[in-house]
C-alpha positions in Angstrom: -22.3 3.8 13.6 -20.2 5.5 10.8 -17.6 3.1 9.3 -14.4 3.9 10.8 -12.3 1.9 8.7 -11.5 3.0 5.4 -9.1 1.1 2.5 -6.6 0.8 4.6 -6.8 0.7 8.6 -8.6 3.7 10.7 -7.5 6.9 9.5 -8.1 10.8 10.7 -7.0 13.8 12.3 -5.1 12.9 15.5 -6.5 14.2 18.7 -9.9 14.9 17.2 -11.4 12.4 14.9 -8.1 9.4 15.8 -8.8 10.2 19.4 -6.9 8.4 22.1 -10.0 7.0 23.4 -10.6 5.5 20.0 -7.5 4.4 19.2 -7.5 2.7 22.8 -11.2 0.7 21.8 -9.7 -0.2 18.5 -6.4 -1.8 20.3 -8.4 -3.6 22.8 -11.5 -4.9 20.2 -8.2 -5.8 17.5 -6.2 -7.3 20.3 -9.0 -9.6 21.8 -10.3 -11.0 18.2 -6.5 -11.7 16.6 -5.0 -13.0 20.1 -7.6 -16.0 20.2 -6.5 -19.1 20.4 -3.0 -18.0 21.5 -0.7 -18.7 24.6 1.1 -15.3 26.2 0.1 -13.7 22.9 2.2 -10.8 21.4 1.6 -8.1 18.8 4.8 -6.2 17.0 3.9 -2.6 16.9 5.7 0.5 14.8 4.4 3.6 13.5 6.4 6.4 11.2 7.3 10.2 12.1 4.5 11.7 13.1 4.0 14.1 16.1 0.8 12.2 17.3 2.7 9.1 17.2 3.7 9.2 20.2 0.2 9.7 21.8 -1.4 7.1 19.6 1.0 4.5 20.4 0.5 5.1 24.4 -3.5 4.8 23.7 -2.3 1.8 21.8 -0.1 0.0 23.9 -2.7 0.3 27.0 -5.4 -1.2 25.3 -3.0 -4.2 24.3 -1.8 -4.8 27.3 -5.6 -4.2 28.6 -6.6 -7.6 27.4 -3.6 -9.1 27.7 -1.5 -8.6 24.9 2.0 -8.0 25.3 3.9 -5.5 23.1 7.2 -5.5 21.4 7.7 -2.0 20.0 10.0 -1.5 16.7 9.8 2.4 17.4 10.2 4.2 13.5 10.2 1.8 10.6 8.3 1.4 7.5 5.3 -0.1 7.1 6.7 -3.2 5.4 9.2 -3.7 8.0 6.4 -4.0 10.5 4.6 -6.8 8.3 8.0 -8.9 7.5 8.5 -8.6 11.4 5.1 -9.7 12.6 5.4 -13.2 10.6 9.0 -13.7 11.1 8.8 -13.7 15.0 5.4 -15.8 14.9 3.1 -12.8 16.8 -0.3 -12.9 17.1 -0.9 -9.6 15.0 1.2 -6.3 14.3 0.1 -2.6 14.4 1.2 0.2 12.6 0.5 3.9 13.4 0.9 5.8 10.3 -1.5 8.0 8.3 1.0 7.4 4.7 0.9 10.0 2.3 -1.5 11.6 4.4 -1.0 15.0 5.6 0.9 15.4 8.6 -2.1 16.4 11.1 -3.4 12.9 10.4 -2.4 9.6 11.7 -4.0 5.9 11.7 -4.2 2.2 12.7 -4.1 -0.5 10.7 -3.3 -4.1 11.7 -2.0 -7.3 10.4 -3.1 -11.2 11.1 -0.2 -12.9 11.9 1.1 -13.9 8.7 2.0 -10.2 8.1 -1.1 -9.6 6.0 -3.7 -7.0 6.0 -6.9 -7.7 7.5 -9.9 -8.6 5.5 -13.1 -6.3 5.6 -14.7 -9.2 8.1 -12.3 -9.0 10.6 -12.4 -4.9 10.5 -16.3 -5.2 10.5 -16.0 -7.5 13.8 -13.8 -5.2 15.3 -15.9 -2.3 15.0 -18.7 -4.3 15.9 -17.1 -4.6 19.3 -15.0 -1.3 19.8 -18.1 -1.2 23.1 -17.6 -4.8 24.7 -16.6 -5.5 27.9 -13.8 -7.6 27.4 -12.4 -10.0 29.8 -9.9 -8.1 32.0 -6.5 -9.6 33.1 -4.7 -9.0 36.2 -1.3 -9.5 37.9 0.7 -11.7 35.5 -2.0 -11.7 32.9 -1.8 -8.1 31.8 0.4 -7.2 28.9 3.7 -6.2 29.3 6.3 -4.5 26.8 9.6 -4.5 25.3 11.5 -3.1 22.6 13.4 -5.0 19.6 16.4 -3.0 19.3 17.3 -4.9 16.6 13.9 -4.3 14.5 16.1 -2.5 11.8 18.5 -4.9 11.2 16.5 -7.6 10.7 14.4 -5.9 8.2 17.3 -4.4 6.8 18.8 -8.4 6.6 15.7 -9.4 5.0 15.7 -6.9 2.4 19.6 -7.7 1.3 19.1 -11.5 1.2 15.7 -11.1 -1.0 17.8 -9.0 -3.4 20.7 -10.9 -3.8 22.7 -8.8 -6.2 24.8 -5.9 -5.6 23.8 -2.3 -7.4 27.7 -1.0 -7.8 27.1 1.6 -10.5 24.0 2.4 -10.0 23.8 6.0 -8.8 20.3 6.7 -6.6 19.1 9.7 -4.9 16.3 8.8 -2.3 13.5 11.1 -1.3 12.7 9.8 2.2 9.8 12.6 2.9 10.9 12.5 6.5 9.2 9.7 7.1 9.8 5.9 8.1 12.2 5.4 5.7 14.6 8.1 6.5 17.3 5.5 8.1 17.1 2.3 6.9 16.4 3.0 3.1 19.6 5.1 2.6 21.4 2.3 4.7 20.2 -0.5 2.6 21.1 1.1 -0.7 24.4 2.3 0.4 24.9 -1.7 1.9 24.3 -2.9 -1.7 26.9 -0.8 -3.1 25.1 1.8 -4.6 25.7 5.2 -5.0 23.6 6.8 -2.2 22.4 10.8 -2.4 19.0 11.2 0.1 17.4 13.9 0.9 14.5 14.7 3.4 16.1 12.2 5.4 15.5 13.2 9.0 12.6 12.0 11.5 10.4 15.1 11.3 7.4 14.4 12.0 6.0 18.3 11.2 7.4 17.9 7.7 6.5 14.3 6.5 5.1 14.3 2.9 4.9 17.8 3.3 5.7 19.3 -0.5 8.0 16.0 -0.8 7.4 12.0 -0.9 6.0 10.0 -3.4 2.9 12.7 -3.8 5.3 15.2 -4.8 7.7 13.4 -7.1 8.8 16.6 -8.9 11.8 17.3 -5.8 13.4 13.7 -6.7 13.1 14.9 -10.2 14.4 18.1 -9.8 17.2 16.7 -6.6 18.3 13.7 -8.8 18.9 16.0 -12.1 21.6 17.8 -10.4 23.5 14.5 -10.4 24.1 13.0 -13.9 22.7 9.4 -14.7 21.1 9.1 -11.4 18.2 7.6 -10.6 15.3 9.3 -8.1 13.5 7.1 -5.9 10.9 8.6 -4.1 8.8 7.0 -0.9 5.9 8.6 0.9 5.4 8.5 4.9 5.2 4.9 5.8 7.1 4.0 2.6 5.0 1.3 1.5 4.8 3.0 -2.0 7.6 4.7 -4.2 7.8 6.7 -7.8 10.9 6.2 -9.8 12.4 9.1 -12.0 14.2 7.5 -14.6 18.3 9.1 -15.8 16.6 11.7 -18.2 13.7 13.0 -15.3 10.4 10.9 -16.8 8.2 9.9 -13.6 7.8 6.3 -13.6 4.4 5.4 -11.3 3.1 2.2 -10.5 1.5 1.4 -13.7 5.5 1.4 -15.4 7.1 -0.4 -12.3 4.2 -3.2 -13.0 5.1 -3.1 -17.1 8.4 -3.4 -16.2 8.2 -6.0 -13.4 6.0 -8.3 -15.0 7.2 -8.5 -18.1 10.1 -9.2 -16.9 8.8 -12.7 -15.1 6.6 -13.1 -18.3 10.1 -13.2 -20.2 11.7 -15.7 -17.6 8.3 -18.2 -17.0 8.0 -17.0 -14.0 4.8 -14.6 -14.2 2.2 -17.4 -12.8 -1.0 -17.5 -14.5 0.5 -15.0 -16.6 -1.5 -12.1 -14.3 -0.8 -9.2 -12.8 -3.1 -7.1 -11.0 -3.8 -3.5 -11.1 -6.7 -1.3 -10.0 -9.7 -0.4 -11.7 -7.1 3.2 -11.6 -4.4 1.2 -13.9 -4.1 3.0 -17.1 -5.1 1.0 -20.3 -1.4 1.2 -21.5 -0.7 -1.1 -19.1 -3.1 -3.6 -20.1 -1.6 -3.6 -24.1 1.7 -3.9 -22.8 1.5 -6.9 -20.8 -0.9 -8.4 -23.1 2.3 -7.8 -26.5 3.7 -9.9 -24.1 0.8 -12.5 -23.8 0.2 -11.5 -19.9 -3.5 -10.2 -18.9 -3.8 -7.4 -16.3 -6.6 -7.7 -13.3 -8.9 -5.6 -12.2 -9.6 -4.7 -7.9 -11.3 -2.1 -6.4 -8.3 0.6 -5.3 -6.7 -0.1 -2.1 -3.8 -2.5 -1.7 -5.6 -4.8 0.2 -8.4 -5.6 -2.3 -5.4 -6.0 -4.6 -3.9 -8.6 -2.7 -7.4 -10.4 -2.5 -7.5 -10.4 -5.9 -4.0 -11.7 -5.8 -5.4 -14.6 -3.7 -8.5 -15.7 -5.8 -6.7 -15.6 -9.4 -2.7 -16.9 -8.3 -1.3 -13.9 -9.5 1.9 -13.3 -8.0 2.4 -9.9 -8.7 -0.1 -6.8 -8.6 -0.4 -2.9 -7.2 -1.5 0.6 -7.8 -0.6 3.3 -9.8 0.6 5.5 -6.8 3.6 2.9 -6.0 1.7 0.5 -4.1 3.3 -2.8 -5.1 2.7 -6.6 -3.4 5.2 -9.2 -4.8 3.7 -12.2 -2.8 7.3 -14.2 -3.2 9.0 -11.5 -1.3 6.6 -9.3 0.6 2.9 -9.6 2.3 1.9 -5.8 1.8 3.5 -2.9 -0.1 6.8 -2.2 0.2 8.6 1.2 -1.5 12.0 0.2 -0.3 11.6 -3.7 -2.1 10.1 -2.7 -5.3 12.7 -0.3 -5.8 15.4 -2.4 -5.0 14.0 -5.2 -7.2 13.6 -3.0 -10.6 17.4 -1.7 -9.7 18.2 -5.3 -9.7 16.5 -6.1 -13.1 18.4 -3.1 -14.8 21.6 -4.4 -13.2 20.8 -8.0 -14.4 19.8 -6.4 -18.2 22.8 -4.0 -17.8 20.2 -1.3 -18.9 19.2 2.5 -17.4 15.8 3.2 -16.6 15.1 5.1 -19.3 15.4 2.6 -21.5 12.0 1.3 -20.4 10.4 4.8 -20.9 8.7 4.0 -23.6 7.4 0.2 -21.7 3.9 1.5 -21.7 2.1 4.2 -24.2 -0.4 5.9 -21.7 -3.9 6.9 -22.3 -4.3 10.1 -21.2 -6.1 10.0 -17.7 -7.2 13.0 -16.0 -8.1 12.7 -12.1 -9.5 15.1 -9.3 -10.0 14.8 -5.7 -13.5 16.7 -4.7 -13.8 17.7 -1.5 -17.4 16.7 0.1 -19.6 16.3 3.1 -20.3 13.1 3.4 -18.6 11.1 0.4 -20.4 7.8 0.9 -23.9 9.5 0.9 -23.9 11.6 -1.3 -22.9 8.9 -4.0 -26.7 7.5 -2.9 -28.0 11.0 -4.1 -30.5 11.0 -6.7 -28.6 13.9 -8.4 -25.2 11.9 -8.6 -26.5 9.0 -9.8 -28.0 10.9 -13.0 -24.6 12.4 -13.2 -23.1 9.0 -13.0 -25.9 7.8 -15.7 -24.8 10.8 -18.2 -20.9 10.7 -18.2 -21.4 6.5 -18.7 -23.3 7.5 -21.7 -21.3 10.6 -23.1 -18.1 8.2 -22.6 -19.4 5.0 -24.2 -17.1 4.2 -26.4 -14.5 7.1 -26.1 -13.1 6.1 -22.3 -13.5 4.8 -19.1 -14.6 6.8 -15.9 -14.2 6.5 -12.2 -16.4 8.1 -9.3 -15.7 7.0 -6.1 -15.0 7.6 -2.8 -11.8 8.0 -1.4 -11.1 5.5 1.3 -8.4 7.3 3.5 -9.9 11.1 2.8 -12.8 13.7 2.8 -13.4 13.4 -1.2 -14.8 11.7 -4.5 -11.8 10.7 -6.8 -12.8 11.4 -10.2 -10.9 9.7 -12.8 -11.5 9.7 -16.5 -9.3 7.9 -19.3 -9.5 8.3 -23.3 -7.8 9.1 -26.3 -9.0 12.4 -26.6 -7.3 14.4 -24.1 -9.1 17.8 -24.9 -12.8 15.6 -24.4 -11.7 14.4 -21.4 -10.3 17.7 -20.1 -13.5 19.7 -20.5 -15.5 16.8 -19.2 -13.8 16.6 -16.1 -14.5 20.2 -15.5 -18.0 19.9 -15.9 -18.5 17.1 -13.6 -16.6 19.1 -10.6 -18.8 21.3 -11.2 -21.8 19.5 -10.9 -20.8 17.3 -7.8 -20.4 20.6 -6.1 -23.8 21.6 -6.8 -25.0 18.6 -5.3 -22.7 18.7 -2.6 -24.0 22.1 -1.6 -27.8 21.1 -2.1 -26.9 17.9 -0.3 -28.0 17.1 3.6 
């Protein structure tokens, strides 16, 4: 059977490939394997905007309850929010339905142990292994039952004040909420911290979420936050578990920058442990040579958040995240969180009594060209004999000059091609050429 997960949780189009039917197996295998060992077991479950939410979530809560897991629904509420939630009421497991910066005719499933964290690629693997069991099936008393926390936002909302700790009067912010999770409670947490609160896309639509808005389309925040002088743009994407900042003078500031500025930062106060911070084998090398002027080391993972965090684990790195926005701070959160990170670099230019901008020039970027290529199957045809020539020629015609990426993209239909080197022109033409080619093979491909 075709892996269904992908880098993070089960993802597709809803109602054709993210069936109900599915998402019902995946709730009941999920369910049965995270609930063991536990008395009346409960999962937290949330999801974002969507218009298949509410179709997913039914599937969902049936297969819960199915083996008897009982439900406490959080209704709309960022990723994040779902994770702090899951430890802090001591659950078996939470759920989120949420497709992220996907488009909107997608939605997903993705889980978390009951610690808040993400699941590893064992515990996926055993729960497709048994999306066909026959589970042991309650009655009466036994099967599932479900509430709602009415209070789901608050708490998060609490959570996110007291891990701050410092008020942001001054501080001028306009929020791009890409109609998504984060449409209440990140304007209401901002405006609770006294700063100066302008948001926009900020209504729970799901037939507009990250549609030509979000953290894929930082350009509207730009362009929003340069009608209001000295304002910063903060950006999220569906589920808000990543966010792009847009400094006062409209520079986009992506994950690589919030890490520069974050950890060194902690490297300055002792606090950076190990001295590491983790990126992706996507962080540009700027970032490296600017933690390393500071005597930190960046950390290679494979891209997705999670195999950050496991990275996190093995080395004792506190900190670490993507370039898109995807940022872990293990003292304060379990997954990525948009709505912390950007609180937590407002609080360092509060506490430095400095303006974004002033960091602009925190890393000096390599110029890094990507492309997303659509393809038919993009796990088999990186098996091809064809690619792997490909692969064999750009390593060689880059030896020396830059870094390349090929891979497959873990939440969509496409190989990410990423290149990286001083010669910007090189790397342009290059790229070209090797669209090209993977098409060819693509169309040759069966």
């Amino acid at each position: 059977m075709k892996r269904i997960f992908g880098t993070d949780g089960v993802r597709g189009i809803a109602n054709k490939e993210l069936t109900p039917e599915l998402a019902l197996k995946i709730a009941k295998a999920g369910g049965y394997l995270l609930m063991k060992g536990r008395e009346n077991p409960s999962f937290i479950l949330g999801r974002d905007t969507r218009c298949s939410g509410d179709m997913i979530e039914g599937a969902v809560i049936s297969g819960l309850c199915s083996v008897g897991v009982s439900v406490v629904r959080v209704g709309i509420l960022p990723t994040a929010g779902i994770a702090y939630l899951t430890k802090k009421l001591n659950v078996a497991g939470g759920v989120v339905i949420s497709a992220s910066h996907n488009p909107i005719e997608d939605n997903g499933i993705k889980f978390f142990d009951s610690q808040g964290f993400k699941l590893s690629d064992e515990m996926e693997e055993a729960i497709e292994e048994s999306l066909e069991e026959n589970f042991p099936i309650p009655i009466g008393s036994e099967v599932g039952k479900v509430k709602n926390l009415d209070r789901a936002e608050e708490l998060y909302m609490e959570y996110l004040i007291e891990k701050v700790g410092t008020k942001l009067e001054g501080i001028k912010v306009v929020l791009d909420c890409a109609y998504g999770a984060a449409y209440k409670v990140a304007p209401s947490v901002f405006k609770a911290l006294g700063a100066d609160v302008l948001s926009i896309n900020d209504t729970p639509l799901g037939e507009k979420i990250n549609v030509n808005c979000g953290a894929t389309h930082p350009k509207v925040v730009r362009d929003k936050s340069g009608e209001v002088p000295d304002s910063i743009g903060i950006s999220f994407d569906g589920d808000a578990d990543r966010v792009i900042l847009i400094d006062e003078e409209g520079n986009i500031f992506d994950g690589d920058y919030i890490l520069a500025i974050w950890g060194i930062e902690l490297l300055k106060r002792g606090e950076l442990k190990n001295n590491a911070v983790v990126g992706t084998i996507m962080s540009n090398l700027g970032l490296e040579k600017a933690l390393a002027q500071y005597g930190g080391r960046l950390l290679r993972a494979y891209v997705g958040d999670r195999y950050v965090l496991e990275e996190m684990f093995h080395s004792g790195a506190i900190i670490g995240g993507e370039p898109s926005g995807h940022i872990i701070y293990l003292p304060g959160t379990t997954t990525g969180d948009g709505i912390f990170t950007s609180l937590m670099i407002l609080k360092i230019l509060k506490e430095r009594d400095k303006p974004l901008f002033a960091f602009r020039d925190i890393i000096k970027c390599y110029p890094q060209i990507s492309k997303n290529i659509r393809v038919k199957d993009k796990y088999g045809i990186i098996e091809n004999s064809l690619m792997k020539s490909l692969i064999t020629k750009v390593d060689k015609l880059l030896n020396g000059r830059g870094r390349w990426i090929i891979r497959p993209s873990g939440t969509e239909p496409f190989l990410r091609v990423t290149l990286e080197g001083e010669d910007e022109f090189f790397i342009k033409e290059l790229i070209e050429e090797i669209e090209g080619e993977i098409k060819k093979i693509d169309n040759a491909y069966s």
